[in-house]
C-alpha positions as CSV (number, residue, x, y, z in Angstrom):
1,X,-21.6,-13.0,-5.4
2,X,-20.5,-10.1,-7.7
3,X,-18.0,-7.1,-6.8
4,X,-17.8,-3.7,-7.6
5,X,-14.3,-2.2,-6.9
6,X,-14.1,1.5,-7.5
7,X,-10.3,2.8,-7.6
8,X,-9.2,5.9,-8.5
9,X,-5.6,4.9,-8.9
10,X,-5.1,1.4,-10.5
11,X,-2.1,-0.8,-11.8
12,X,0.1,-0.5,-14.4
13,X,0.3,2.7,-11.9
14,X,3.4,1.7,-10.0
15,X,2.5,1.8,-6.0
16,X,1.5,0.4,-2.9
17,X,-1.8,0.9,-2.5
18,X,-2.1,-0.3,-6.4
19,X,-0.5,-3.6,-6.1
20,X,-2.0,-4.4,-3.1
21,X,-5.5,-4.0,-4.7
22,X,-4.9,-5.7,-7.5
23,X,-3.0,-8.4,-6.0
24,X,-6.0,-8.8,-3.4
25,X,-8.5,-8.4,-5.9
26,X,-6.7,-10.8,-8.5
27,X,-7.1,-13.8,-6.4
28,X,-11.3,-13.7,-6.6
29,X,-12.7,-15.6,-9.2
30,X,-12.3,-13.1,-12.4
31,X,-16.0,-13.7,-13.3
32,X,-17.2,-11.9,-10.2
33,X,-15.3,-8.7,-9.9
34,X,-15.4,-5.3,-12.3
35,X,-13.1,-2.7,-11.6
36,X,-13.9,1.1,-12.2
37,X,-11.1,3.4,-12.7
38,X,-9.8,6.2,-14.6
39,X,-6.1,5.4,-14.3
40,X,-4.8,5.6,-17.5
41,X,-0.9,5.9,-16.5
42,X,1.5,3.7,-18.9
43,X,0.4,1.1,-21.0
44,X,-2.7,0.3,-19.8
45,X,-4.2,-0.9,-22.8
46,X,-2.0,-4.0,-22.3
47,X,-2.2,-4.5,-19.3
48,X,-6.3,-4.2,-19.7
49,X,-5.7,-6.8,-22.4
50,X,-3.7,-9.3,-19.8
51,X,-5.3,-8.9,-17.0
52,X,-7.4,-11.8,-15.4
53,X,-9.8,-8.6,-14.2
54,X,-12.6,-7.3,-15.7
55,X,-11.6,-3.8,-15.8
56,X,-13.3,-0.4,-17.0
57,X,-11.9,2.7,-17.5
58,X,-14.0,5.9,-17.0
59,X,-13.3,9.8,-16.9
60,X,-11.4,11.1,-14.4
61,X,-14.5,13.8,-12.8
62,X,-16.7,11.2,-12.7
63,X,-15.2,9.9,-9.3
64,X,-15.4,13.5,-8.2
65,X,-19.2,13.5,-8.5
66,X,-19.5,14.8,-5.1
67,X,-17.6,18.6,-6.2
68,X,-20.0,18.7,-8.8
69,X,-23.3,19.9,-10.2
70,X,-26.6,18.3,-9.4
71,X,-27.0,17.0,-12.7
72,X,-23.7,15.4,-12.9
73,X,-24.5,13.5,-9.4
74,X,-27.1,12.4,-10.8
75,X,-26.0,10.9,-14.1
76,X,-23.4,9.5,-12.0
77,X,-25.7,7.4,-9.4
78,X,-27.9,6.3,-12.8
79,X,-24.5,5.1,-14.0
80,X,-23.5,3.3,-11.0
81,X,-26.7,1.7,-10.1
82,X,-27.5,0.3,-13.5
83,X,-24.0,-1.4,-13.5
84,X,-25.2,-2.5,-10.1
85,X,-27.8,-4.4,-11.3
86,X,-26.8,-4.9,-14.8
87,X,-23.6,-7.0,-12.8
88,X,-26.0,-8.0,-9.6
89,X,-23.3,-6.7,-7.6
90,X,-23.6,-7.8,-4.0
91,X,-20.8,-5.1,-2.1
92,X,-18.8,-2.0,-3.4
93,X,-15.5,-2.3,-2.3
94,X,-13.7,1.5,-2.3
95,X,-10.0,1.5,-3.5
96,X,-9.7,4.7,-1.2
97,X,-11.7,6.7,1.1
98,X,-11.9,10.0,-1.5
99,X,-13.2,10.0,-3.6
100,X,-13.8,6.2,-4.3
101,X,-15.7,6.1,-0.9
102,X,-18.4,8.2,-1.8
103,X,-19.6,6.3,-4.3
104,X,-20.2,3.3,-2.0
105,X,-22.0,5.9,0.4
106,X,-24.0,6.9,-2.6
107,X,-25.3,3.6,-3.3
108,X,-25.6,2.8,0.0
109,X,-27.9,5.9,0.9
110,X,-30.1,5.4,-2.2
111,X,-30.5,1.7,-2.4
112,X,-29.2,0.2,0.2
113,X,-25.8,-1.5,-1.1
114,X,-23.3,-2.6,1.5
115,X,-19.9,-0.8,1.0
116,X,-15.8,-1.6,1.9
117,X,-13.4,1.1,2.6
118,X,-9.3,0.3,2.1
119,X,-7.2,2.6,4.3
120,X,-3.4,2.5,4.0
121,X,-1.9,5.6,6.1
122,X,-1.7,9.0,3.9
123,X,-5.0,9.5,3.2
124,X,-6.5,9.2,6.8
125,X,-3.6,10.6,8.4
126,X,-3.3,13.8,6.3
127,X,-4.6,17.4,7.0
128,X,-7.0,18.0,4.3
129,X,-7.2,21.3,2.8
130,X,-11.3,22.1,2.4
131,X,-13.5,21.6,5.4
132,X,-16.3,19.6,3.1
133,X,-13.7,16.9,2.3
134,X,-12.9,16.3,6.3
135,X,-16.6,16.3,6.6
136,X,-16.8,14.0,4.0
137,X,-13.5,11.7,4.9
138,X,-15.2,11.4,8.2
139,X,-18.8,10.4,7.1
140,X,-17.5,7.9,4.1
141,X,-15.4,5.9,7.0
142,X,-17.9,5.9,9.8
143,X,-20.8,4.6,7.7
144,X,-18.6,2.1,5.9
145,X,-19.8,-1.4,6.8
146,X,-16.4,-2.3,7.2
147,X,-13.2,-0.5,7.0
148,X,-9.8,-2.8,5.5
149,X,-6.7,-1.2,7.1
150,X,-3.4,-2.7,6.6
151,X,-1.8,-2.3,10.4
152,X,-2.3,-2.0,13.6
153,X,-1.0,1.8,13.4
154,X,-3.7,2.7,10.7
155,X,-6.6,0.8,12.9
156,X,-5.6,2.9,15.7
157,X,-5.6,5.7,13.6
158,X,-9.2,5.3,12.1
159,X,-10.8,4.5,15.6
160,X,-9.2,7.8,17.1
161,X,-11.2,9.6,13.7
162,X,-14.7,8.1,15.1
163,X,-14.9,4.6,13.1
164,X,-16.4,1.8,15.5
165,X,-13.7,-0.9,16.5
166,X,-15.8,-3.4,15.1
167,X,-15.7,-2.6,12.0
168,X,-12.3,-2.2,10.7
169,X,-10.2,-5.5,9.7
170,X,-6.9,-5.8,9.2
171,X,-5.8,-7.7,6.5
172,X,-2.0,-7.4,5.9
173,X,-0.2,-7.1,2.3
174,X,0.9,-10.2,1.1
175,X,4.1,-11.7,-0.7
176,X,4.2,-13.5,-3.8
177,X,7.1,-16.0,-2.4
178,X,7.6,-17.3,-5.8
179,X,9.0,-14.1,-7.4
180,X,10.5,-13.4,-4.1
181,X,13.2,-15.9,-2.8
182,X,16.6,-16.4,-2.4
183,X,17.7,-16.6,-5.7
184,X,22.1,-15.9,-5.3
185,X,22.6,-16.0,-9.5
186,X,20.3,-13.5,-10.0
187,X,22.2,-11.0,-6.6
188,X,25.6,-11.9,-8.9
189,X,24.1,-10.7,-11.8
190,X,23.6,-7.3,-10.4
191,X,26.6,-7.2,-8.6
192,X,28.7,-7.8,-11.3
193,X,26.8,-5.0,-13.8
194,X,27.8,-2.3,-11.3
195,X,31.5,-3.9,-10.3
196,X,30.0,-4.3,-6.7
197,X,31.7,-8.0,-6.0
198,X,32.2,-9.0,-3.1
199,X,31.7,-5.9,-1.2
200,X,29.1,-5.3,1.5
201,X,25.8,-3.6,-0.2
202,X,23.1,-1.7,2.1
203,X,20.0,-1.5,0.0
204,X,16.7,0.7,-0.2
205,X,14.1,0.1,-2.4
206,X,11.5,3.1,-2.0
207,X,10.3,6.0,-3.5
208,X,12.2,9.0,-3.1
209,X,10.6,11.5,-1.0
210,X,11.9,12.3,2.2
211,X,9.6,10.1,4.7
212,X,11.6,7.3,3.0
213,X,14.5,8.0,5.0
214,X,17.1,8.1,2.4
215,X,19.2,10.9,3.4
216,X,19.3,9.5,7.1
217,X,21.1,6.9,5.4
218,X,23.3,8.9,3.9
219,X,24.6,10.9,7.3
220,X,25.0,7.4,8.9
221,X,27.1,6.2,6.2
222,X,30.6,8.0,6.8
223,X,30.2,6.0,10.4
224,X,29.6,2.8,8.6
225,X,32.5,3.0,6.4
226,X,34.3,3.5,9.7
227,X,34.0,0.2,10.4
228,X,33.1,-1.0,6.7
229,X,35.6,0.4,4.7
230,X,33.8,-1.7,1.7
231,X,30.6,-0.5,1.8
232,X,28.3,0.4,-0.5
233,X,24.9,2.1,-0.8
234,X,22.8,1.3,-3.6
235,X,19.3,3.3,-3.7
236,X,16.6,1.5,-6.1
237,X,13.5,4.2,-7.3
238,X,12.8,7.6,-8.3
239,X,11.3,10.9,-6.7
240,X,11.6,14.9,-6.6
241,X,13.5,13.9,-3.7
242,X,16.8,12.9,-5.8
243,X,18.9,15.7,-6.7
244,X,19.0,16.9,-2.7
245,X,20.2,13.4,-2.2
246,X,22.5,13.4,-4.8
247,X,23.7,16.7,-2.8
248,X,23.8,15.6,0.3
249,X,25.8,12.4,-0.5
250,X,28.6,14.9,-2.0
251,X,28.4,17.2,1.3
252,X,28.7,14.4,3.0
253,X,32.0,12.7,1.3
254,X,30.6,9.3,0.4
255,X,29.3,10.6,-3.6
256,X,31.3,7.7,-4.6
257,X,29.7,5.1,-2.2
258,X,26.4,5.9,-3.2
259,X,24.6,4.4,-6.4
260,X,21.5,6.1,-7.8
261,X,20.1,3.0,-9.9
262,X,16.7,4.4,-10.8
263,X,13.2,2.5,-10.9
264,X,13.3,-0.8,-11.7
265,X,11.0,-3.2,-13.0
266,X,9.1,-5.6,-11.1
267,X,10.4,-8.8,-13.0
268,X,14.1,-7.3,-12.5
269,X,13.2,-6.4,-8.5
270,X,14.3,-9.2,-6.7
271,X,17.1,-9.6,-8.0
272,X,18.2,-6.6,-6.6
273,X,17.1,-7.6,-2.9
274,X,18.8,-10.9,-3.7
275,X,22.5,-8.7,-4.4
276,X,21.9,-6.9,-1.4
277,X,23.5,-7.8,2.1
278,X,20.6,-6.3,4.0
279,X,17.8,-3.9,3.3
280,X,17.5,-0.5,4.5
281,X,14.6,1.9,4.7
282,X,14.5,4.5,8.0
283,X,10.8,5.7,7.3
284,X,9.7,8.5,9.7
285,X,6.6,10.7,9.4
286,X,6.7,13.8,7.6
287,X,3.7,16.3,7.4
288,X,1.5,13.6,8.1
289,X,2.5,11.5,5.6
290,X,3.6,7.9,7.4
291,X,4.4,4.7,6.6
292,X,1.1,2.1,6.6
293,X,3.1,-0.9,6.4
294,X,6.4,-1.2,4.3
295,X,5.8,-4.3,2.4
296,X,9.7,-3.9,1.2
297,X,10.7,-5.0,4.4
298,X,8.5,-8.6,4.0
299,X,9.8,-8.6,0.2
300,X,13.1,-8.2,1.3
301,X,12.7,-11.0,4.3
302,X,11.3,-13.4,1.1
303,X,14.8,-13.3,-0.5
304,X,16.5,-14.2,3.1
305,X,17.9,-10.9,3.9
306,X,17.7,-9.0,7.7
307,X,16.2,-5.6,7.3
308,X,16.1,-2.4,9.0
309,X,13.4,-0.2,9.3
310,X,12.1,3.0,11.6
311,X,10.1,2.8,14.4
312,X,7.2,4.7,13.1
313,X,4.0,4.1,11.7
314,X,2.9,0.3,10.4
315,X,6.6,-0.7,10.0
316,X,6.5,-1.9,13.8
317,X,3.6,-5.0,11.9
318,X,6.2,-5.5,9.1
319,X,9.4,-6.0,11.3
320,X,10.0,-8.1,14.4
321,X,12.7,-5.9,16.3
322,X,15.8,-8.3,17.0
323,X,14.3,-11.5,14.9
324,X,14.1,-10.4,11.2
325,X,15.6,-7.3,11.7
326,X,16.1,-4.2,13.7
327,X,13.5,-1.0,14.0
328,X,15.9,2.4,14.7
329,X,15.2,5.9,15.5
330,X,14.6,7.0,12.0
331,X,16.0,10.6,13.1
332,X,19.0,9.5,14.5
333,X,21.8,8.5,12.0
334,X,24.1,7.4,14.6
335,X,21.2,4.7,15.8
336,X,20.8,3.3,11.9
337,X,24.5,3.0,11.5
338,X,25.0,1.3,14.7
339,X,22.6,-1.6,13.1
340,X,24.2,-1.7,9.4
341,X,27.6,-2.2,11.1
342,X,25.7,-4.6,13.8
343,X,24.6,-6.9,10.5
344,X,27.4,-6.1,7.9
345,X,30.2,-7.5,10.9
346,X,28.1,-10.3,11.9
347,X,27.6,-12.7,9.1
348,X,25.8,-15.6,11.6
349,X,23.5,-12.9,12.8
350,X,22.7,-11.1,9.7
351,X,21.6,-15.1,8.3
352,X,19.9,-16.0,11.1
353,X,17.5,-12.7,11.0
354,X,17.1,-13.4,6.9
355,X,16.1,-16.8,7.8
356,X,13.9,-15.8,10.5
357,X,12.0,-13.7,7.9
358,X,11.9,-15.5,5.4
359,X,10.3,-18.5,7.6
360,X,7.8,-15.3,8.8
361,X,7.1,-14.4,5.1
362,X,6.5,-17.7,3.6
363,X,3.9,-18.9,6.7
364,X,2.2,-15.7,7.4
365,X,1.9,-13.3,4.8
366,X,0.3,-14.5,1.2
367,X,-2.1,-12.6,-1.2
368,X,-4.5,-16.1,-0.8
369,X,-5.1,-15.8,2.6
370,X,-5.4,-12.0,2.2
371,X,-8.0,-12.2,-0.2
372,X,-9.9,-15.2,1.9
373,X,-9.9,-12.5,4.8
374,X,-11.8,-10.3,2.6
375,X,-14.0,-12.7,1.4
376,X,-15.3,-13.5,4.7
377,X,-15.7,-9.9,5.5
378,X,-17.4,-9.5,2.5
379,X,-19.8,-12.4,3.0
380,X,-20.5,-11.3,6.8
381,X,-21.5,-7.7,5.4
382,X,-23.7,-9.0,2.2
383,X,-25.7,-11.4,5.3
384,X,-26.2,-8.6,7.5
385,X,-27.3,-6.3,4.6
386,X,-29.8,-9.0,3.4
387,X,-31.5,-9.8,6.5
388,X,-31.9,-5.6,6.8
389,X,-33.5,-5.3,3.6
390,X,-35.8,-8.2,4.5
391,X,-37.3,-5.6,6.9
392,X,-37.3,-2.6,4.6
393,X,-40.9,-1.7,3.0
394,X,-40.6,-0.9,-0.8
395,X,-42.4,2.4,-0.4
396,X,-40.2,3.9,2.4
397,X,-37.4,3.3,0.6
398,X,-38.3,5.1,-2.0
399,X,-39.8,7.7,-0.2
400,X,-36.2,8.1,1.8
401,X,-34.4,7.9,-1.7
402,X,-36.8,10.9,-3.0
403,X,-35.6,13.1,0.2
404,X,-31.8,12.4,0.3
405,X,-31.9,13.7,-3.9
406,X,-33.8,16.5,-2.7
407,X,-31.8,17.2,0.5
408,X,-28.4,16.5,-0.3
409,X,-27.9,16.3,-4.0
């Protein structure tokens, strides 16, 4: 059976909802998928060139179809059902809900083709700013034959927007355990490029923006060194969020406790969790924008270290509270500091917790039994859409095609 995935952001892009596609995606048999997308960030040439994925780029508007003119919808559903059956594609899977989404609702409309949504937090949680793209939002996920969502936060979520309990899977991100493990040369290395030593090292690994929790952090840290005189916080990634940081570190006395290091690459990244003494990463909501999952916390866990995360959004999937680390308040800097110093004092604890994760990681969470989840799903909706179709005259379907051109394109 052939796939279609339609993405509008795809790797070498650098983010979560990218790696987890590809890394899903990457474990089907390469002959059967083709990817559409008009990501063009970094070097994707290369990365095009290396890929085990059939991938092909387009122009960016042509995912907008739906804002455009008539004839432009058009061209775009010729396009999209030729490379149907050019491929003999058997489901569209949707990257995201928009626009990606409405080109499985398309197809499905006009010919019948099953379609996928993959849901992740920010774009289902979000206010959106035109009333046509709620509409829309709405109609793409409730006539999804399934719906892929990556918690239990983000199911509850879609059912409160309408979509039918049945339909929506949860299929959790996965860990490649053999880029992330406990690896203590490769944590020395690190800690001896910035003169860290021996001394204890809270880490975050996120993007800066403010739902990332960085600058709760910060405000506990003056606490921690209380009873951590040693401590050190290291802060892996970029964002617009970085010079208020960089600020609010000085305001708050500890400028020379805290180490911007910048993005990172993914070769070099666990090495970085591997010099750290526990992970970090307070998420809270902000404007709507939440946390899906935190798959840091589970990368974090791979290389044996406790973590702590806030008690919001998907993060309550990616960490067991008191076994592979501790969920806090991720408003209250006094709550985060009380579990730094908890697992910066208490070596036995802060091991046992690692272990505990990294036990959880390597048994429960891989990209293999991710992408046999979907597989299942996928063969489920291509059965049910088949027997359907077996019931379908030739010339009502056409004569239904005829009307939706006329009625809503």
């Amino acid at each position: 059976m052939k796939h279609l995935l339609v993405a509008h952001t795809f790797p070498p892009r650098v983010g979560g909802r990218e790696a987890y596609l590809y890394n899903l995606f990457s474990q089907f048999d390469p002959t059967e998928v083709m990817t559409l997308t008009p990501d063009r960030e970094g070097n994707w040439q290369e990365f095009d060139y290396q890929s085990v994925m059939r991938i092909r780029r387009i122009r960016q508007e042509e995912l907008y179809w739906f804002l455009q003119g008539r004839r432009r919808r058009l061209r775009w559903f010729i396009t999209l059902a030729e490379l149907c059956l050019r491929e003999r594609v058997g489901v569209v899977h949707c990257g995201v809900v928009l626009p990606d989404g409405m080109s499985g609702w398309l197809l499905k409309k006009v010919l019948g083709w099953p379609y996928i949504i993959y849901t992740y937090a920010k774009e289902i949680t979000q206010t959106l700013s035109m009333e046509r793209l709620y509409r829309d939002r709405r109609q793409v996920l409730v006539e999804a034959d399934r719906v892929v969502t990556i918690s239990r936060y983000t199911r509850q979520e879609l059912t409160r927007m309408g979509v039918d309990p049945a339909r929506i899977v949860i299929v959790y991100p996965g860990v490649d355990t053999a880029r992330f493990r406990l690896d203590l040369e490769a944590g020395r290395r690190i800690r001896a490029l910035y003169n860290l030593e021996k001394r204890p090292v809270l880490l975050t690994v996120a993007r800066l923006v403010p739902r990332k929790g960085h600058d709760r952090v910060i405000e506990a840290l003056p606490t921690v060194l209380q009873r951590v005189p040693e401590a050190v916080y290291v802060i892996v990634g970029s964002g617009p969020d970085e010079e208020r940081l960089r600020r609010l570190a000085e305001s708050q006395g500890v400028k020379d406790r805290v180490i911007f290091a910048g993005a990172v690459s993914d070769k070099d990244l666990p090495a970085w969790y591997n010099a750290a003494d526990l992970l970090v990463m307070p998420n809270r909501e902000e404007e709507g924008d939440v946390e899906g999952f935190g798959i840091v916390f589970l990368e974090a866990n791979a290389c044996g270290k406790p973590v702590i995360g806030g008690c919001s959004g998907g993060t309550v999937d990616a960490v067991i509270d008191g076994e592979t680390g501790y969920l806090v308040n991720p408003c209250d800097p006094e709550d985060i500091a009380e579990a730094a110093i908890r697992l910066l004092t208490d070596l036995t604890l802060a091991h046992r917790m690692g272990e505990r994760g990294r036990e959880r990681v390597q048994k429960d969470f891989s990209w293999r039994r991710a992408a046999r989840q979907v597989q299942d799903l996928t063969a489920e909706v291509v059965a049910a859409t088949e027997e359907k179709r077996s019931l379908w005259a030739y010339p009502t379907r056409i004569a239904h095609s005829c009307r939706f051109f006329l009625q809503r394109l």
